[in-house]
DSSP file (Angstrom, degrees, kcal/mol; ACC not computed):
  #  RESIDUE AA STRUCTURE BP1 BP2  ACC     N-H-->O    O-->H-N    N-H-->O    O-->H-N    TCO  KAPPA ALPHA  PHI   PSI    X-CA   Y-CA   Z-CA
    1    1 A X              0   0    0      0, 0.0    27,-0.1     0, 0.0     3,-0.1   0.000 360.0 360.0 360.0  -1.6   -0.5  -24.9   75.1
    2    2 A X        -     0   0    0     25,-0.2     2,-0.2     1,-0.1     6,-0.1  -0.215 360.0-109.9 -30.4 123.0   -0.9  -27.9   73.0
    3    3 A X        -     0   0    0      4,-0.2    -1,-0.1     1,-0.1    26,-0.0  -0.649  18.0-132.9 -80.4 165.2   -3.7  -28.0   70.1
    4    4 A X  S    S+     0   0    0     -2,-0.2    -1,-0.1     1,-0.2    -2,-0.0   0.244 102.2  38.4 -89.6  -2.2   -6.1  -29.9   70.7
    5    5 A X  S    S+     0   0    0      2,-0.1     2,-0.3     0, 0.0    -1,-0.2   0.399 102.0  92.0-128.8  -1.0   -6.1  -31.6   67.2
    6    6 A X  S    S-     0   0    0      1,-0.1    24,-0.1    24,-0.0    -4,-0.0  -0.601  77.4-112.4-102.0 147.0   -2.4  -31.6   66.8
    7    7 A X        -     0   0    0     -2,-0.3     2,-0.2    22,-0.1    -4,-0.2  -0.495  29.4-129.5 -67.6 145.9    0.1  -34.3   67.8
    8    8 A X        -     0   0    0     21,-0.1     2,-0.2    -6,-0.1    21,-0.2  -0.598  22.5-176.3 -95.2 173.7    2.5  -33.7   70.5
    9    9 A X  E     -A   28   0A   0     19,-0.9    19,-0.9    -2,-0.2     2,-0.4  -0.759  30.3-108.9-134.6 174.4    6.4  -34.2   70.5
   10   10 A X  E     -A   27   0A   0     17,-0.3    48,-2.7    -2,-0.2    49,-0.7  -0.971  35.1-167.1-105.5 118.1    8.8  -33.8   73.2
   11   11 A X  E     -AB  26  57A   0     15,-1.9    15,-1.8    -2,-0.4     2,-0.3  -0.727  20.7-146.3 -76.8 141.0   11.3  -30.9   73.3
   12   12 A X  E     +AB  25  56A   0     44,-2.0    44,-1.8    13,-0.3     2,-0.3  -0.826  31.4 166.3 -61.2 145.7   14.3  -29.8   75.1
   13   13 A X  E     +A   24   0A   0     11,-2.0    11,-1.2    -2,-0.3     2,-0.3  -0.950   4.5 160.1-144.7 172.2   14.6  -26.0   75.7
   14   14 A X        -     0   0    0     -2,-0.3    40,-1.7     9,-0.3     9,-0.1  -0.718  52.9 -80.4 165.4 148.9   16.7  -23.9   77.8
   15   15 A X  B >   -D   53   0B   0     -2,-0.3     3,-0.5     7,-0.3    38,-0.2   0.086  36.3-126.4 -39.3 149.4   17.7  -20.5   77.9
   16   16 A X  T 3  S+     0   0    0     36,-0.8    -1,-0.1     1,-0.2    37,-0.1   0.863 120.4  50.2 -86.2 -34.0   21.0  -19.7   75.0
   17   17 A X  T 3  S+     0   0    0     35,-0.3    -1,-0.2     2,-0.0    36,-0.1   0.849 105.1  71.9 -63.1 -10.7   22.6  -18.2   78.6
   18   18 A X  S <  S-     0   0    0     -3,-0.5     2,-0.2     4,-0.1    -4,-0.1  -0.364  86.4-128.9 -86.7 177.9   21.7  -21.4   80.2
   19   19 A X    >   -     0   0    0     -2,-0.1     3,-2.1     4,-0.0    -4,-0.1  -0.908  38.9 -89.4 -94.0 155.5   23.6  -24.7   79.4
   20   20 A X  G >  S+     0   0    0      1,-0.3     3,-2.2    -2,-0.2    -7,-0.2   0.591 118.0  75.1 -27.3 -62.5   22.0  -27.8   78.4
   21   21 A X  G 3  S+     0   0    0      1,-0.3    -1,-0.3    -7,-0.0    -7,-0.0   0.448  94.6  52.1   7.4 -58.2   21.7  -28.9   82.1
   22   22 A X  G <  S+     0   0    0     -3,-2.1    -1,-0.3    -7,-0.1    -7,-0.3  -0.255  79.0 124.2 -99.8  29.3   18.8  -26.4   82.6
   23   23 A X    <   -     0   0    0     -3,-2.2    -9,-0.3    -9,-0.1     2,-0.3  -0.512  49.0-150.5 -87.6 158.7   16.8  -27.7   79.6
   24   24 A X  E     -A   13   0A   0    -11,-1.2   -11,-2.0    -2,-0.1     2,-0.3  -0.826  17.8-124.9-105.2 154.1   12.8  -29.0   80.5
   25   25 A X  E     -A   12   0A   0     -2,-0.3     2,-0.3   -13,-0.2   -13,-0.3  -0.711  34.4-174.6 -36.0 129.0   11.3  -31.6   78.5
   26   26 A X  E     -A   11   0A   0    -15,-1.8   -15,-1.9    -2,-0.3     2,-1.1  -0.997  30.2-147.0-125.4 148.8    8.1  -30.6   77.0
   27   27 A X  E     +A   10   0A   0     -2,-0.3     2,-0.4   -17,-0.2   -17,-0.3  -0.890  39.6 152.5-108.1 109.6    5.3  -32.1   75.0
   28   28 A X  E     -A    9   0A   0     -2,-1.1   -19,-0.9   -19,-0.9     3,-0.1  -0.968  57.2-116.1-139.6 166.7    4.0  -29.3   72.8
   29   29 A X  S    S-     0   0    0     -2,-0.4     2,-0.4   -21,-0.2   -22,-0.1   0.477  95.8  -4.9 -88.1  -3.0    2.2  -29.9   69.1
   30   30 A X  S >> S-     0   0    0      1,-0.2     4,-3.1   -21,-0.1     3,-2.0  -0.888  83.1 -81.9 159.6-163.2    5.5  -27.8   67.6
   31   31 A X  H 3> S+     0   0    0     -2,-0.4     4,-1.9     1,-0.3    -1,-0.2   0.936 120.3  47.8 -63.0 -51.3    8.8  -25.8   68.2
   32   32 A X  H 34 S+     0   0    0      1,-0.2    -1,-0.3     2,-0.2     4,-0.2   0.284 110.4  57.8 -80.4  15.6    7.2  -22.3   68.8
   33   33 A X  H X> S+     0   0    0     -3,-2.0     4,-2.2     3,-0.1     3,-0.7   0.804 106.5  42.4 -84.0 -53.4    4.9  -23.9   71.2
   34   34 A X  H 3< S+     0   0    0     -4,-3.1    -2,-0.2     2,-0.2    -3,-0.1   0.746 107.2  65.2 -54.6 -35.9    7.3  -25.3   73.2
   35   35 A X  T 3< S+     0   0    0     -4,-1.9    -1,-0.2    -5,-0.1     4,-0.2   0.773 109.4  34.2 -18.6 -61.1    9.1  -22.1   73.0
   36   36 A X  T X> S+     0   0    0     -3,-0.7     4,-3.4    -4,-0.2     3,-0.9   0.793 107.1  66.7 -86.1 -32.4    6.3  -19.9   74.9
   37   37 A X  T 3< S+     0   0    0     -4,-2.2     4,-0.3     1,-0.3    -1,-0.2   0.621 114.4  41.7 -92.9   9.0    5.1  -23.1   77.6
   38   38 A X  T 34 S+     0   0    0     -5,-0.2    -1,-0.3     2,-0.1    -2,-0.2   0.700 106.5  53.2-132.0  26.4    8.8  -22.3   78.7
   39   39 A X  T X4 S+     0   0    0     -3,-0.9     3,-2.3    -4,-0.2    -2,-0.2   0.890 103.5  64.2 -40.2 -64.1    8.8  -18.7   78.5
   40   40 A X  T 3< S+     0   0    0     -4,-3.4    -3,-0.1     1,-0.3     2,-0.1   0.834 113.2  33.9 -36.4 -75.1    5.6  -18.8   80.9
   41   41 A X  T 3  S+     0   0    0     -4,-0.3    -1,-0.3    -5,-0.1    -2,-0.1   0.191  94.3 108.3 -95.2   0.7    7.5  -20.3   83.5
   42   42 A X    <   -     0   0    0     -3,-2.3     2,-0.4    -4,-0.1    -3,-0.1  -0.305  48.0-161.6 -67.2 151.7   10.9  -18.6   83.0
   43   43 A X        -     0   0    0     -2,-0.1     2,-0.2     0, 0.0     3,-0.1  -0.903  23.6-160.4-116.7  98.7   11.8  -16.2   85.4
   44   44 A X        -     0   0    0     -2,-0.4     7,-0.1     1,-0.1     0, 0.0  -0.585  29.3 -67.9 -97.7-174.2   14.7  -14.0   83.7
   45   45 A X    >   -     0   0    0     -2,-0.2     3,-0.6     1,-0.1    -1,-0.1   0.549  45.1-110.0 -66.5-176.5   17.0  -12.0   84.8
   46   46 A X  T 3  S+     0   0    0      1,-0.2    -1,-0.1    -3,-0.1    -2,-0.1   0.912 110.7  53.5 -90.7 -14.6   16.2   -8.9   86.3
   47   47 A X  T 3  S+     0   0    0      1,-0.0     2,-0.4     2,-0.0    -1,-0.2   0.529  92.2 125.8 -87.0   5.8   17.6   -6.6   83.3
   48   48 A X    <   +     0   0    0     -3,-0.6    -4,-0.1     1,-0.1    -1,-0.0  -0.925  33.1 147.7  23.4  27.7   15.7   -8.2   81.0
   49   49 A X  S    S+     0   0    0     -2,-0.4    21,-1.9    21,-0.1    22,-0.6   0.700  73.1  51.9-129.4 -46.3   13.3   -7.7   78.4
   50   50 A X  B     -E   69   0C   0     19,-0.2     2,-0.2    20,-0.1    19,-0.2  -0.592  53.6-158.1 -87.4 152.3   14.3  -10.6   76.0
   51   51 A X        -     0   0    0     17,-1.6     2,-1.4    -2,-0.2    15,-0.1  -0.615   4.5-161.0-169.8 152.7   15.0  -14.3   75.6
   52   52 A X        -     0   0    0     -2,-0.2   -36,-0.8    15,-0.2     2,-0.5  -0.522  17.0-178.2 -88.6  86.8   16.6  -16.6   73.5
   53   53 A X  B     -D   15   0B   0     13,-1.4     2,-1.0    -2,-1.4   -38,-0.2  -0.769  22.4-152.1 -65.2 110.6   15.8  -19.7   73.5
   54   54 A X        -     0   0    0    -40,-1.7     2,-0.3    -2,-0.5    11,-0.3  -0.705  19.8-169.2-100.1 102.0   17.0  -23.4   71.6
   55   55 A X  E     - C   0  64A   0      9,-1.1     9,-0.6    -2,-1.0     2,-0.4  -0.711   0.9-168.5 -81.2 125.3   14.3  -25.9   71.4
   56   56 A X  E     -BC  12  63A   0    -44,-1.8   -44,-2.0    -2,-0.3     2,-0.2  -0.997  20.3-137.0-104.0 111.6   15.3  -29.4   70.3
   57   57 A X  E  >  -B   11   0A   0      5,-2.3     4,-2.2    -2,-0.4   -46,-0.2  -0.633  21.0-145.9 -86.2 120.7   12.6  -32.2   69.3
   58   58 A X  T  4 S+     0   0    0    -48,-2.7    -1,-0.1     1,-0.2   -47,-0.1   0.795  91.1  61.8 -56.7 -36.5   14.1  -35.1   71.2
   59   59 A X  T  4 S+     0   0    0    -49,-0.7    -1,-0.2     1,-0.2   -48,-0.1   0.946 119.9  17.4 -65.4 -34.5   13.0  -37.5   68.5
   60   60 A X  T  4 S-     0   0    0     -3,-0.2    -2,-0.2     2,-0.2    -1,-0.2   0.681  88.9-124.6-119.2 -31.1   14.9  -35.9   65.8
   61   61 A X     <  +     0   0    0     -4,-2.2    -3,-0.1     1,-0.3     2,-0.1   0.202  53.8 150.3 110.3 -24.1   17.5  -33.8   66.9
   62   62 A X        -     0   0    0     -6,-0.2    -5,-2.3     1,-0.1    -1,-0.3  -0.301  27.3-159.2 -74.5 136.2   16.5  -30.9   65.1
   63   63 A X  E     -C   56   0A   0     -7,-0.2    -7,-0.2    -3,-0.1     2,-0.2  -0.125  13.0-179.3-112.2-177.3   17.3  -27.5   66.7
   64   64 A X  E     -C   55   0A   0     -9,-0.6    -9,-1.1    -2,-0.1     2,-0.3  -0.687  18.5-139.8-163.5 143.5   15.9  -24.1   66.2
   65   65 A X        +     0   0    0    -11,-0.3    13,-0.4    -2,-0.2     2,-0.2  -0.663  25.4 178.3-100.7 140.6   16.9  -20.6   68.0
   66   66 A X        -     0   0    0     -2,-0.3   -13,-1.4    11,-0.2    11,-0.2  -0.697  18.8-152.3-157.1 133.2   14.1  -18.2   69.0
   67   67 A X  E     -F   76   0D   0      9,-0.6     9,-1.8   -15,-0.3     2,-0.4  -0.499  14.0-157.6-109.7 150.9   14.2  -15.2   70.5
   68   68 A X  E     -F   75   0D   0      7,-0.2   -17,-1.6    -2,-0.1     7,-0.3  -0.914  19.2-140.9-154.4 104.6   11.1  -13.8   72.7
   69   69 A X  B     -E   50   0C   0      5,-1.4   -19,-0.2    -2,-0.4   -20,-0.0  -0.584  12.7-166.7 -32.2 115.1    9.9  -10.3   73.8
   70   70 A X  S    S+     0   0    0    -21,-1.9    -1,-0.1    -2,-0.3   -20,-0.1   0.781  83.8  65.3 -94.4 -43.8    8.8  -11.2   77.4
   71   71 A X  S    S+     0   0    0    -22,-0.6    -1,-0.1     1,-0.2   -21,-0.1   0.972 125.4   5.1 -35.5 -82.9    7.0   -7.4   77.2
   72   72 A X  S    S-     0   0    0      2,-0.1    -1,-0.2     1,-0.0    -2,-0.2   0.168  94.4-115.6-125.9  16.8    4.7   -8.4   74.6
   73   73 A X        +     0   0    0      1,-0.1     2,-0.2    -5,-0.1    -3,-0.1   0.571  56.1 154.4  79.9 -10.2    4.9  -12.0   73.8
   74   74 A X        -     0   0    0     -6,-0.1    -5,-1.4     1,-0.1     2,-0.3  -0.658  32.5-147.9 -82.7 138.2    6.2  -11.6   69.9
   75   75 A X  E     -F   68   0D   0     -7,-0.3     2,-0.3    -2,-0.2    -7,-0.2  -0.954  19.4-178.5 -48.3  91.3    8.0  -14.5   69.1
   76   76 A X  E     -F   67   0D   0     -9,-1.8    -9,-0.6    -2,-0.3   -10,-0.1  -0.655  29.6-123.1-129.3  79.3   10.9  -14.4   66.7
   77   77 A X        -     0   0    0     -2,-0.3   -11,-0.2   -11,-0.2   -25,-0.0   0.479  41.0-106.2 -74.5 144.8   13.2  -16.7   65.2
   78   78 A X              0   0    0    -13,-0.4   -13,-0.1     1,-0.1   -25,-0.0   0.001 360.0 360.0 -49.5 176.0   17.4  -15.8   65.9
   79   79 A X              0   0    0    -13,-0.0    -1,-0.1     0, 0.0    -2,-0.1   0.056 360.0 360.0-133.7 360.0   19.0  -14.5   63.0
């Protein structure tokens, strides 16, 4: 999910229900990329419709919250 013209970074992400523990690494070209490549692969829970996720670029520290209609893909940062 990477552009193709963009640098990558490395992420942590994991689920807000999850604890750190369950984070992936990822190399995506920014925060809401990394978001969605681990949405694709999430399986949540079975009541479900949303999820919230906190992506951290390893290099910096810097965090962000975003929340993700699994339905229809929209993407939305936590309030």
């Amino acid at each position: 999910m990477s552009q193709a013209t963009g640098e990558t970074r490395q992420f942590n992400v994991h689920a807000r229900h999850l604890d750190n523990r369950h984070a992936r690494t990822l190399e995506e070209a920014s925060f809401e990329a990394a978001a969605v490549a681990y949405a694709e692969d999430f399986h949540p829970p079975e009541d479900g419709d949303e999820i919230t996720l906190i992506v951290r670029e390893v290099g910096t520290g810097r965090e962000h919250c975003f929340r993700i209609d699994l339905g229809s893909g929209e993407t939305a940062s936590c309030d």
